[in-house]
N, C-alpha and C positions, 0 to 999 in steps of 0.2 A: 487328612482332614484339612480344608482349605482355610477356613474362618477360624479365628482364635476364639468366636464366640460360642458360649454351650448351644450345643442342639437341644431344639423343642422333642422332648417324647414322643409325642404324637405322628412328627411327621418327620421327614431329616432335611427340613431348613435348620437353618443357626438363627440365635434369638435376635435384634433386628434392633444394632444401637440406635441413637439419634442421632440424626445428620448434626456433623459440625460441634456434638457435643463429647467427642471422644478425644483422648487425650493421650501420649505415649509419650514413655520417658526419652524413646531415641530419635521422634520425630523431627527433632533441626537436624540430627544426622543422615537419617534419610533425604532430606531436602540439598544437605550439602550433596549428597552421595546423587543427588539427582542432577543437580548441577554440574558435576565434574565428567559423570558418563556427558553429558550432554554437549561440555564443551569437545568433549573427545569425538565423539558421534562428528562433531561440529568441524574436525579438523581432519578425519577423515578426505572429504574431498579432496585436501588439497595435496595430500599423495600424491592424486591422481593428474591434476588437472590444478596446477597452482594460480590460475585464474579466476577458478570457477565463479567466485562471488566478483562478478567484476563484468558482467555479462549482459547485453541490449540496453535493455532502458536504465539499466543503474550505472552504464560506460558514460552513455549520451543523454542523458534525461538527470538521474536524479545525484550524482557528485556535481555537475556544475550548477544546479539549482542552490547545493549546501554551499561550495565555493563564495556565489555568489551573494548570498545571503550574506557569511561572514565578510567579506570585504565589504560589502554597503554596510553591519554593522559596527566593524571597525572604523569606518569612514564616518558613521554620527548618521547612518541614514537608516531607516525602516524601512524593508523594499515592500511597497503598498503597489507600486505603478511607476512604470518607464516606458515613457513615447520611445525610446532609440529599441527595445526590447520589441515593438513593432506589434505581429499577432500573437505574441509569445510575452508583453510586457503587462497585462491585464493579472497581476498575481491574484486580485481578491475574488477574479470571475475564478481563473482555474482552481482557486480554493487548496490544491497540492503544494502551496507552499510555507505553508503550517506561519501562517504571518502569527498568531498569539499563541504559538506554541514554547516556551522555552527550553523546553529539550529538544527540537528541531534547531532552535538559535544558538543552543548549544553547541549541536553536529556542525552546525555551521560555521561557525568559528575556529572548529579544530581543524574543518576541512581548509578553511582558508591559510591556515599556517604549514599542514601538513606535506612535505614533499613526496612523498607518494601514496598518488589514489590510491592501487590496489592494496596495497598494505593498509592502509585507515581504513579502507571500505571493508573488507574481510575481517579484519578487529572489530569493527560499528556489527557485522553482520552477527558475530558470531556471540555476542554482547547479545543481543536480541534475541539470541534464540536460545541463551540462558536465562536469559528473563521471562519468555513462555516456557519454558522448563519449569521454572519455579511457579510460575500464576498456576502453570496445569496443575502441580503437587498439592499447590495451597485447595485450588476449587474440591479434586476428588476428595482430599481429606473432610473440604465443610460437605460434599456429598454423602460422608459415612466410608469412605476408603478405609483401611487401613494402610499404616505409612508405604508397607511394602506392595503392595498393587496403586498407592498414588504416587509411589517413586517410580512406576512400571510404567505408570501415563504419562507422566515428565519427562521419560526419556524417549519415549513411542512418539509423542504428537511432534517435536520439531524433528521428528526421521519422516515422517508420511512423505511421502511421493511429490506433490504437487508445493506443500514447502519447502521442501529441498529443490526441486529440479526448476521450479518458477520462479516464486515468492524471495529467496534464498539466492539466490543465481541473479537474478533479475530483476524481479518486481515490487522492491525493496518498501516502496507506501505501505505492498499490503502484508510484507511480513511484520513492516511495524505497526500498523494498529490489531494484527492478530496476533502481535506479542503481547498487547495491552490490554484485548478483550479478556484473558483469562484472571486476569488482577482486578479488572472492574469488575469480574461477576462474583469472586470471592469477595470483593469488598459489598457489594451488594446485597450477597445470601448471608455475610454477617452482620452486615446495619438492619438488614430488615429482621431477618430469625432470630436474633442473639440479641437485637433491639442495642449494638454497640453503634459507636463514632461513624458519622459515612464519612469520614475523610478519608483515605483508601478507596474507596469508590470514588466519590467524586474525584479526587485527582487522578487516576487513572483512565477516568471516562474522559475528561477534559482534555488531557493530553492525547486520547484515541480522538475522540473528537476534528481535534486541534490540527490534527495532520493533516484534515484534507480529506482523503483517503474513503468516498460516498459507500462503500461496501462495507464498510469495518462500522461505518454508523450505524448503516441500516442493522448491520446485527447486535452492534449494541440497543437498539432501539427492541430488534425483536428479542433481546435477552429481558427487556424492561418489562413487555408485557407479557414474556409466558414467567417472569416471576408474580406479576400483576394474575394471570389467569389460574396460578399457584396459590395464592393468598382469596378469592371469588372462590375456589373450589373447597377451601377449606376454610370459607366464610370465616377469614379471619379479616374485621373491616378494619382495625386500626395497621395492621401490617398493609393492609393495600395503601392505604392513606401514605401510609409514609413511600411505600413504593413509585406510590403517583408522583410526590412531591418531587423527590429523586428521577422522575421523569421528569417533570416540567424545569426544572435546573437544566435535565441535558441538551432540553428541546431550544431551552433559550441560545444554550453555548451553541449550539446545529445550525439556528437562523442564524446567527451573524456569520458563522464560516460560511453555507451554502446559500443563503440568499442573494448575494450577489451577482452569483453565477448564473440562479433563475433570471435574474432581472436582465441579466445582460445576450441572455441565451437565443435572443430574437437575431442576435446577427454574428451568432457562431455556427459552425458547420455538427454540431450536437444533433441528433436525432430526435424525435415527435413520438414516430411511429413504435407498430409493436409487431415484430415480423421474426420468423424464424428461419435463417440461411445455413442453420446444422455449424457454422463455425465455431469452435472451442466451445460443442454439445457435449454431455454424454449423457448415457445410457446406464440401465440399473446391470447389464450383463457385465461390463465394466468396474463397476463399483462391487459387483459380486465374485470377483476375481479379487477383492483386494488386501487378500491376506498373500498372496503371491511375490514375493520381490522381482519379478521378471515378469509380470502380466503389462504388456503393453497394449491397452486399451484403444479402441476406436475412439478415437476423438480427433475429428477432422479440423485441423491450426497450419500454422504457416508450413508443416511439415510436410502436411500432406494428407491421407486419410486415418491412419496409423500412429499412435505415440510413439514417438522412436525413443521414448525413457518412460520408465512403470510412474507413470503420474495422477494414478490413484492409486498407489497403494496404499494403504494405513496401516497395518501391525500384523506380522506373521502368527501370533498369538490367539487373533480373534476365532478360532476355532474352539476355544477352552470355553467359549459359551456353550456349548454343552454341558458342561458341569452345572450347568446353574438347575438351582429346582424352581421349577413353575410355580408351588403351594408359595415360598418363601418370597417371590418375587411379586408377585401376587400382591404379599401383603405391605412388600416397601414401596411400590407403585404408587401411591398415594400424596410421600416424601418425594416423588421425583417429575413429580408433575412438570415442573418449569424445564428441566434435564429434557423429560420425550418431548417436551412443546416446542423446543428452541429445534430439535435434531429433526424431528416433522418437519418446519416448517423450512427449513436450512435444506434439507433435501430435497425437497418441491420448487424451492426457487434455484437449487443448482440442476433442476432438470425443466428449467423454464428455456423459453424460446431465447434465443440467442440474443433478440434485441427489445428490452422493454425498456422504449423510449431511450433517454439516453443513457442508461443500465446497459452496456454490453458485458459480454463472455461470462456469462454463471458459473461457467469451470472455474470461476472467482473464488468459489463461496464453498468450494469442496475441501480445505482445511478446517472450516467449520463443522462439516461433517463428519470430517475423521476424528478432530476435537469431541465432539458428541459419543461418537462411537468407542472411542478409546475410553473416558469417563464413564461409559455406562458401563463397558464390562470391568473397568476397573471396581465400580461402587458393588455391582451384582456378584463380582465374583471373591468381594470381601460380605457381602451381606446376605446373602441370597443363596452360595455353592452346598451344594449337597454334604451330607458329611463321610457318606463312603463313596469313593468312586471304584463302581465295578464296570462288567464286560462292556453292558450296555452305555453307558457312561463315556467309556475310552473307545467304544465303534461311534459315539456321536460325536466327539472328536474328528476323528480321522474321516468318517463320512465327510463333514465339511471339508475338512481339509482338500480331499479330493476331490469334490464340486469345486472348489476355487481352482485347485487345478487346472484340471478338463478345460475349463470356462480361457484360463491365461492360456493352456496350450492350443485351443481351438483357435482362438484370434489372434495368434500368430504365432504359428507351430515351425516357423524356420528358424529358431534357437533353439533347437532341443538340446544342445549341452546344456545351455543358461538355464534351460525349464529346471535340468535331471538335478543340476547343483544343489538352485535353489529348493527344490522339492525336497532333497536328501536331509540339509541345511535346517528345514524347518520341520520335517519328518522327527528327523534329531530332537531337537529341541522339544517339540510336544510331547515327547516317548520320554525323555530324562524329567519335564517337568511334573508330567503323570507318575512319573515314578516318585518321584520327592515328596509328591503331595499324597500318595496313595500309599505306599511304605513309611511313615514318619518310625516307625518303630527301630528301622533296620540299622546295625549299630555306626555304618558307614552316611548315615541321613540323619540320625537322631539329632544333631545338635541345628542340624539347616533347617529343615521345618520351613517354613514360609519363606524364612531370608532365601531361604537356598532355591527356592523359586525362583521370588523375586530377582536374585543374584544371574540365574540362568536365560530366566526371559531377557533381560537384558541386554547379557551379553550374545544372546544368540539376536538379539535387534541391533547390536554392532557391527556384529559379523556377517548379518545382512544387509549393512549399510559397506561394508566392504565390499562383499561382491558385485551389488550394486552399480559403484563406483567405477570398479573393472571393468562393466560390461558398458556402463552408461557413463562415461566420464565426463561430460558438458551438457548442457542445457538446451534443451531442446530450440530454444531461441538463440541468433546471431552472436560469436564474441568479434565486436567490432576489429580486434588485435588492436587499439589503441594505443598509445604511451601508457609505462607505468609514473615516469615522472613528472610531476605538475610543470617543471624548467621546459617541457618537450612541448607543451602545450602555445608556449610564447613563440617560437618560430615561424607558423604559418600566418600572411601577409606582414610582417615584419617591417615598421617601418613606413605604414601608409596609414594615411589620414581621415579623418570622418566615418561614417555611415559606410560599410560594406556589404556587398550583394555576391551570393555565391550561387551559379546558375550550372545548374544538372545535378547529377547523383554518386555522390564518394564511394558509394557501397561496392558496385562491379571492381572499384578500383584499388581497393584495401587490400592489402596494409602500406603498397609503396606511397598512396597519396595524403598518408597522415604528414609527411615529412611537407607540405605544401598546402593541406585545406584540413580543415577540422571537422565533425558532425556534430548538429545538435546543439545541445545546451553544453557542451565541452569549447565552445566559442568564447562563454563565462571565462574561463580559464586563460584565455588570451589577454590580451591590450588592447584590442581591435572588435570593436562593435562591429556587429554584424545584425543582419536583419532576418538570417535561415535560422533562428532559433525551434526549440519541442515547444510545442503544445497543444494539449488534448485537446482545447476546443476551438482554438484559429480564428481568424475574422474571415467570415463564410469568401465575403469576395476579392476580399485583397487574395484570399490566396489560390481562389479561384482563377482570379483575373492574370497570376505570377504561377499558376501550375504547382501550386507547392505542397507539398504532403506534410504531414503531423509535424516529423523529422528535422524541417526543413529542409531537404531536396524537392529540386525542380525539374521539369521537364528540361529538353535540351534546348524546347524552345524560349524559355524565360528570355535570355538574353536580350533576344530578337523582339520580343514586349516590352520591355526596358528602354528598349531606342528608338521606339517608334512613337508618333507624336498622337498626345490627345486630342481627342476633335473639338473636346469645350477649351481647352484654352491653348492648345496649338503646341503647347511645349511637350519633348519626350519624358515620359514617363519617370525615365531615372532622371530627371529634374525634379517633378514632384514629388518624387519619394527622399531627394535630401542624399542620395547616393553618390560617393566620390571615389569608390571603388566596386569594381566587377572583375568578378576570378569568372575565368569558363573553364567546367572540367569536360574531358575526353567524354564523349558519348558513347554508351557501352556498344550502341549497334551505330556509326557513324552512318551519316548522308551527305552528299556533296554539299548543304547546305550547311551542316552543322560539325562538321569535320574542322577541327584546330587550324590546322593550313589553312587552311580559307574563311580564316575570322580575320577583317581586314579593322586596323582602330579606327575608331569613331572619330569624327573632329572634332578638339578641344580636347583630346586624352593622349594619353601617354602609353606607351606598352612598355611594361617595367618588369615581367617577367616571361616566360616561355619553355616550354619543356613539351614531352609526350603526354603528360598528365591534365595540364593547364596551362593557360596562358593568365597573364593580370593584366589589367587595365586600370588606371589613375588619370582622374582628371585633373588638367592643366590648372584649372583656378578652383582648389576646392568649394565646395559650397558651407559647408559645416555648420547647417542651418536647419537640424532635423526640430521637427516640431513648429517652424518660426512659419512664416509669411512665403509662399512660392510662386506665386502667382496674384495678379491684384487685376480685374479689369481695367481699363484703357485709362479711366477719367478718375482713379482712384490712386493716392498717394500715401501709405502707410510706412512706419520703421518700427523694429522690434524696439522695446524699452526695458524687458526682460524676459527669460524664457528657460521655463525648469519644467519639466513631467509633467506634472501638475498644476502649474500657472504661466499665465504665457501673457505678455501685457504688450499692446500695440497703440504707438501713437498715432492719429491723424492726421496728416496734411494739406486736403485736401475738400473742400467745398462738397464736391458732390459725393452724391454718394454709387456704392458697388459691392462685390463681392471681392473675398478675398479667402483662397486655397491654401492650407496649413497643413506640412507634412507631417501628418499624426492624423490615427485611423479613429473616425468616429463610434468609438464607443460609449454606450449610455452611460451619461454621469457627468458630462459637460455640462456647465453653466456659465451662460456669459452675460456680459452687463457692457452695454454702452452699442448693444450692434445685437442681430438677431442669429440661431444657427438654420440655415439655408440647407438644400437639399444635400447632403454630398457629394461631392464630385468623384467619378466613376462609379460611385457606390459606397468609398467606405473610406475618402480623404474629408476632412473638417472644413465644413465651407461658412462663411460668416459675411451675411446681410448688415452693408454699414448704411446707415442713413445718409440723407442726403444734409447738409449744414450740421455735421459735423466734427468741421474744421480743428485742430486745438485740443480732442480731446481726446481720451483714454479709453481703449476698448481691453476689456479684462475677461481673460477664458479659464477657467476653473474645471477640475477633476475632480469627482469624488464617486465612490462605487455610488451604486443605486441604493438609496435608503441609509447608508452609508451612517450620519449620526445617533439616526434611530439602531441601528445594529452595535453602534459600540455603546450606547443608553445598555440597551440589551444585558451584552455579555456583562457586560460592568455590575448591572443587578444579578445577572446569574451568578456570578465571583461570592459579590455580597450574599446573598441567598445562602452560597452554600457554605463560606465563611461563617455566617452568625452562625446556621443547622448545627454545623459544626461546635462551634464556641458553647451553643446553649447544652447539644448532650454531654459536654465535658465538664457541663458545670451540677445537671442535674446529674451525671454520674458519681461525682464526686460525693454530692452529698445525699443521695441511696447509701452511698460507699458507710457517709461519716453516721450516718440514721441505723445501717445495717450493726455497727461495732458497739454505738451506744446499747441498741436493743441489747447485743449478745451481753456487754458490759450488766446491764440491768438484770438480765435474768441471771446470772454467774452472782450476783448481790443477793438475788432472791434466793436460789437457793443456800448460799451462805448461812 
């Protein structure tokens, strides 16, 4: 017998608690008991593969993002915006750098103290995925779980496929706002159903919010209204009311992180369109495989056509829906309206076109589905399972199982040891669990009963994650081979001045040329500004015009762009960009033109290093003037008076008037006073119209994101909003509380 609830006579469902209103004496223990598989689940990898959480964009992209944060806040500064940070210094467009998060500022600061990334980062990581550990426990429990199948989804959802081998490994934004969705929908399904405190919701939405992170929104956004289409269905109007309200809070928190980005998105390299290129697609064949621990799915990524790691799996276990009975599910379908709304809709957009607008790779959004998928048979298979299971019952077991099968061995039948393992592994495990729950009688089971389920699923989701491991020990994305110590990071350019420009691609050349250039946002981590920094969404033609990818690498020919002179004002390139150093690295496929040997110095520099890898180049008179004044027409006379990120103040000298070229890329949100903003020059340098007489006076240029006061008006009332919400149910709870004790008090007198 699966359900500890009595079965109905009539039919053999189990009688059908209330979501969220059941109660169990060991349930913090199961919670803790979820937590500790999970850290262990968690620590698994690094048997294998002591790297693993340390992998693409969280080597180069998101430790020196946290680095640098905590040094600018040690320093007294809020990193809003930095001209030297170049296509990469617009923080409030890219919105990933959680500027009003303080759990991000948090990470930040530890990362800024920390001597080694991959040690902090695998600790940060592993932190996270006990914390959707416990959000998944909490949610199935307010679904009607019981503790033993919501411990069973605690430890199943951070094992799925694509959050380990992605999210987990690498793509570290979106394992943390899908650590925080599970905590914002339990705080959610309690403020609205149980009419408790949304503090819990709301701070957990804020902080998912807060990261940045446009995927993890959107589903919290669609968690809001299939609880909203939850509450419409069972016309309940005050529970929607309140649901709405709790919407328009997160919608306020959402404009000020993501508006920016809109506003600024007319002259970033961001998508419009809505086109489908099959890259990081997949398919329901795939996802029909995904009780498989070795099903490597079609899903065509940087790898190739093929997942070369099982990155849809979700839970060997999901066969046990068979046990469920129709009649009983039937009648809790009702209660879970918001549950199928969210997994509908989470599956249609992970099987949408690859590019909706600037929405890339929906392979995104398949931890949300596995999330769904694991909660539902956790809730059905505590409230809904038959109460005998016979023949038919255990061949519809193993029927699926064998559909999943077939389906992983068809699409790529050349690891049949890997198949035969895992097939035995989870054959096992289904045939011991069947047994526990269909024998409760037999004197070697009597006391496991459920736990001993529970206990078994489990551990056979461990021991899947072992094999796993074995077969698929790295991430199907890049390990840069980085340093693991932040001291490793200070070495390259070492000792040179100003603005630095690093022209070609590090990658062909790792791991000898970590000792000499750095990648990415791991530049953070130097002494040495640098202009090749990560960002998603770049300034379209500066990096056009510089060849340069996400990453920052460049073509082999940047260089050769860099030194050649502009036609509007005559002077080379790396003048106007404020540059006083150029590294050239080795070109993966040399040509006599772009071959190290035959890079001859420029006039006015210096060659101050040399190697197979790279050469350096330093110029003679630095210029150390990024952002200020670089150019003035003929009959114009200007001097810097001050000059920071965001303000930059120019005196006048000069009678007539002209234009004047400022090394910092025009992005929306400039304002200036005493002179006008002029076309930009090339495209995307800051050009300023001074009038003619006047002589003496002060030309003043300001930054601020687009809308920028109005968005911090904004979040500031959404704060307050949910602040008072907050304060008010604590106070009408309070005295419900003191109103409810008098009554009993009075009637305890009466009948006296």
């Amino acid at each position: 017998m699966i359900s500890a609830s009595t079965p109905n006579s009539a039919t053999d469902a189990p009688a059908i608690p209330a979501p969220g209103a059941t109660t169990h004496p060991n349930g913090a223990v199961w919670m803790v008991a979820t937590v500790l598989a999970t850290v262990t689940g968690a620590l698994v990898p690094l048997i294998f593969n002591p790297r693993f959480y340390f992998y693409d964009d969280t080597a180069a992209g998101a430790y020196g993002i946290w680095y640098e944060i905590g040094t600018k806040l040690r320093g007294g500064q809020w990193p809003l915006f930095s001209d030297t940070g170049w296509a990469a210094g617009n923080y409030a467009a890219e919105g990933q750098w959680g500027l009003w998060n303080p759990a991000v500022m948090l990470v930040g600061l530890l990362a800024s103290v920390a001597s080694n990334a991959v040690v902090f980062t695998t600790i940060f990581k592993i932190v996270l995925l006990a914390i959707l550990a416990s959000g998944t426990y909490l949610v199935a429990r307010r679904l009607g779980s019981n503790p033993q199948w919501a411990a069973v989804a605690g430890v199943a959802v951070p094992l799925a496929g694509f959050t380990v081998y992605m999210d987990a490994a690498s793509w570290v934004t979106g394992l943390m706002v899908f650590s925080l969705l599970p905590w914002a929908w339990w705080g959610l399904h309690r403020s609205v159903f149980s009419r408790r405190n949304p503090a819990p919701a709301l701070i957990a939405s804020y902080l998912l919010i807060t990261i940045g992170y446009v995927h993890g929104t959107l589903m919290l956004a669609l968690l809001i209204v299939s609880v909203l289409i939850q509450c419409t269905v069972a016309r309940q109007w005050k529970l929607l009311l309140r649901t709405f309200a709790f919407g328009v809070i997160a919608a306020m928190i959402a404009l000020t992180v993501y508006l920016p980005g809109v506003l600024t998105a007319s002259v970033t390299v961001r998508s419009s369109g809505v086109q489908n290129t099959g890259f990081l697609g997949i398919d329901l064949t795939g996802l029909a495989s995904s009780a498989i621990g070795s099903s490597l799915p079609q899903v065509a990524g940087w790898w190739g056509t093929f997942s070369p790691v099982p990155l849809l799996y979700i839970a060997w276990f999901l066969p046990l829906l068979a046990l469920v009975s129709l009649v009983a599910l039937k009648r809790i379908m009702p209660q879970l309206v918001s549950l199928i709304t969210f997994g509908v809709v989470s599956l249609a957009l992970t099987l949408a076109p690859s590019d909706l607008g600037p929405l890339r790779f929906p392979v995104r959004l398949v931890p949300y589905v596995a999330l769904v998928v694991v909660l539902f048979v956790a809730v059905v298979l505590s409230r809904a399972s038959v109460k005998t299971i016979g023949p038919k019952r255990i061949a519809g077991v193993f029927t699926l199982w064998l559909i999943g099968l077939y389906l992983a061995v068809a699409q790529n039948p050349t690891i049949s040891k890997a198949h035969l393992l895992f097939a035995v592994l989870s054959a096992a495990g289904l045939g011991l669990v069947l047994l526990v729950l269909k024998r409760p009688s037999w004197p070697v089971i009597r006391r496991a009963g459920l736990t001993g389920a529970a206990v078994c699923v489990i551990g056979v989701s461990l021991a899947t994650s072992v094999l796993q491991h074995h077969y698929f020990t790295g991430a199907p994305l890049p390990d840069f081979h980085m340093a693991d110590t932040v001291d490793q990071y200070k070495k390259p350019l070492e000792g040179t001045q100003g603005i630095a420009f690093v022209s070609g691609n590090p990658i062909p050349l790792r791991p000898a040329i970590w000792e000499e250039s750095l990648l990415s946002n791991q530049w953070y981590l130097s002494d040495v500004q640098v202009q090749n920094l990560y960002s998603p969404i770049l300034f379209a033609k500066y990096t056009y015009d510089l060849c340069m990818d996400s990453h920052g690498w460049t073509c082999d020919h940047a260089v050769d762009t860099l030194f050649t002179k502009d036609p509007t004002t005559g002077k080379p390139l790396v003048d106007l960009l404020s540059i006083d150093t150029v590294q050239v690295l080795k070109p993966a496929k040399p040509t006599p033109a772009t071959e190290l040997s035959n890079r001859k110095v420029p006039d006015g520099w210096t060659e101050i290093h040399r190697s197979d890898l790279s050469l350096v180049w330093v110029r003679d008179k630095p210029l150390m003037n990024t952002g200020g004044p670089v150019w003035t027409s003929s009959a114009l006379d200007v001097s810097t008076v001050s000059n920071s990120s965001q303000h930059l103040v120019l005196h006048v000298s000069s009678n007539s008037g002209g234009t004047v070229v400022l090394s910092r890329l025009a992005w929306p949100g400039y304002d200036v006073s005493g002179a006008s903003m002029a076309e930009p020059t090339r495209g995307y340098l800051v050009t300023l119209a001074i009038p003619a007489g006047a002589e003496g006076t002060d030309v003043s240029l300001t930054f601020e994101p687009p809308a920028w006061r109005f968005l911090v008006v904004t979040i500031y009332l959404a704060m307050a909003g949910g602040l008072a919400w907050c304060i008010a149910e604590s106070v009408i709870t309070r005295r419900r509380s003191r109103s409810e004790i008098r009554s009993s008090a009075n009637r305890t007198l009466v009948k006296q």
